[in-house]
C-alpha positions as CSV (number, residue, x, y, z in Angstrom):
1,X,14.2,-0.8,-2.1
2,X,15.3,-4.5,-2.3
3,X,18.1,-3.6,0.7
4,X,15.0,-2.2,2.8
5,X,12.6,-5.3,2.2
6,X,15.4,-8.2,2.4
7,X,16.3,-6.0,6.2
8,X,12.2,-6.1,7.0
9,X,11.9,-10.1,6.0
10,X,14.7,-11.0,7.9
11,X,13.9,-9.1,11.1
12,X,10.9,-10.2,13.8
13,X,8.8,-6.8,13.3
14,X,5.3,-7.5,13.3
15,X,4.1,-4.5,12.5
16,X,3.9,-2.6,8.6
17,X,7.0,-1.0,8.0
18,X,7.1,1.7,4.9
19,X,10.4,1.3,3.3
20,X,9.5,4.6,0.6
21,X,11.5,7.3,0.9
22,X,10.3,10.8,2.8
23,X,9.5,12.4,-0.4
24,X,6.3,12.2,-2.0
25,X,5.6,13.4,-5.0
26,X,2.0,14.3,-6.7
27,X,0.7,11.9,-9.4
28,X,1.0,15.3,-12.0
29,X,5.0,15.5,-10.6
30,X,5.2,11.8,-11.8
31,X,3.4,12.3,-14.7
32,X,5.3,15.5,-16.0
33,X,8.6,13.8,-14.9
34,X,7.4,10.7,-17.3
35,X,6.8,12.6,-20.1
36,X,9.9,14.6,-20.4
37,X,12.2,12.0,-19.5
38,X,10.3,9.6,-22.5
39,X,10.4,12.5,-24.6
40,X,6.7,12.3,-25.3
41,X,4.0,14.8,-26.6
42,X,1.1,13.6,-24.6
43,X,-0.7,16.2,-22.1
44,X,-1.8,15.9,-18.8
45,X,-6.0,15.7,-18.1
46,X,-7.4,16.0,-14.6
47,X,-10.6,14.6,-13.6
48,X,-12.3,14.3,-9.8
49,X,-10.2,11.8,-8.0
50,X,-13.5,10.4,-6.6
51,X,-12.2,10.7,-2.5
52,X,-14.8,13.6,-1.9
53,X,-11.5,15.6,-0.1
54,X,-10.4,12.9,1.9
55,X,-6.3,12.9,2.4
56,X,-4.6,9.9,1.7
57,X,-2.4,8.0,4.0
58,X,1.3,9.3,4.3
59,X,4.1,7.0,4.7
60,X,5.6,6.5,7.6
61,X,9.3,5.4,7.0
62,X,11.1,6.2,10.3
63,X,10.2,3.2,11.9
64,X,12.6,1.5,9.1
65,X,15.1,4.3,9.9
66,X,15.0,3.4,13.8
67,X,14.7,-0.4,13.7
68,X,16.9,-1.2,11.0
69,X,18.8,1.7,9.8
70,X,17.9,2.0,6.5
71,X,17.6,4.5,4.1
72,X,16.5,4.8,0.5
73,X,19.6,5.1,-1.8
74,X,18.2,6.8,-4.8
75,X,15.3,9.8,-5.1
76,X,12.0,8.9,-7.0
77,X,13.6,10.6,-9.8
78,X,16.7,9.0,-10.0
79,X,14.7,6.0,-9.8
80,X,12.4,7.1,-12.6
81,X,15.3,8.3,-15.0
82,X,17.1,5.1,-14.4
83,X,14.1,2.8,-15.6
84,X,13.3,4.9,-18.4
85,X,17.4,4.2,-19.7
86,X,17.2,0.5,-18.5
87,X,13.8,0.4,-20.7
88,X,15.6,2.2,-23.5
89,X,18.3,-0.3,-23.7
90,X,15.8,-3.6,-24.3
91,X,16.0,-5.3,-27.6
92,X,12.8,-5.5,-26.9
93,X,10.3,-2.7,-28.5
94,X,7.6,-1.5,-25.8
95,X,4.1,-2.4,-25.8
96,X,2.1,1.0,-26.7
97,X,-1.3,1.4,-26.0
98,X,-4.2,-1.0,-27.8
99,X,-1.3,-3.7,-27.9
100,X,1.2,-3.2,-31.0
101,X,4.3,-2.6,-30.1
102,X,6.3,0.2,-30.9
103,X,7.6,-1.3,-34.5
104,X,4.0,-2.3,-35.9
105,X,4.0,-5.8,-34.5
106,X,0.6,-6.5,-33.1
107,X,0.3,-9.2,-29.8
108,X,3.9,-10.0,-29.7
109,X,4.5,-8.1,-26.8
110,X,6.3,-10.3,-23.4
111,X,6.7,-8.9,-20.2
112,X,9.0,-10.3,-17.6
C-alpha cells in the first residue's frame, strides 16, 4: 500500500486514484477473519446499517493499474494475519475495551 501511494504522490494525476486491491470483503468476512486469527470468543451482532438499501461505492483500482502499474502485493488476509503476528510480538500489552490493558494496568496504554 505504501508502494502504491509513494507512485500516486510522485506522479501529476489529478484525479482520486484507489490503490485497494480488487477484492472486497464484507465487514462479517473481516470480522470472522479477526476473530479467529486473535483466537477470541466474541460473536458477531448485526444491526440495520442505517443506508435504507443504498450500495456503497466500489473501488476503482484500475486506473492505478494503467497509469502507474501497480498492483497490491499482499491479500486483505495476508494483510490481516500479518498485523495480528506483528501485534503479538509488542512488549507492549493491548489496550482492551474500557481502557485496561490486557495485564490489569489501567490508562497506561500508548499508541504509536
Amino acid at each position: 500500500m505504501v508502494g502504491g501511494v509513494l507512485l500516486v504522490a510522485a506522479g501529476r494525476s489529478v484525479r482520486p486514484v484507489d490503490i485497494g486491491g480488487d477484492e472486497e470483503p464484507t465487514a462479517a468476512e473481516i470480522a470472522r477473519l479477526v476473530i479467529e486469527l486473535t483466537g477470541s470468543d466474541s460473536s458477531l451482532a448485526f444491526v440495520e446499517d442505517g443506508r435504507g438499501g443504498r450500495a456503497r461505492p466500489r473501488p476503482v483500482t484500475g486506473f492505478a493499474r494503467e497509469i502507474f502499474g501497480w498492483l497490491p502485493s499482499v491479500t486483505w488476509q495476508d494483510g490481516l494475519e500479518r498485523t495480528v503476528a506483528a501485534f503479538r510480538g509488542q512488549s507492549e500489552p493491548f489496550p482492551a475495551p474500557g481502557g485496561e490493558t490486557t495485564d490489569g494496568r489501567a490508562g497506561e496504554e500508548r499508541w504509536a
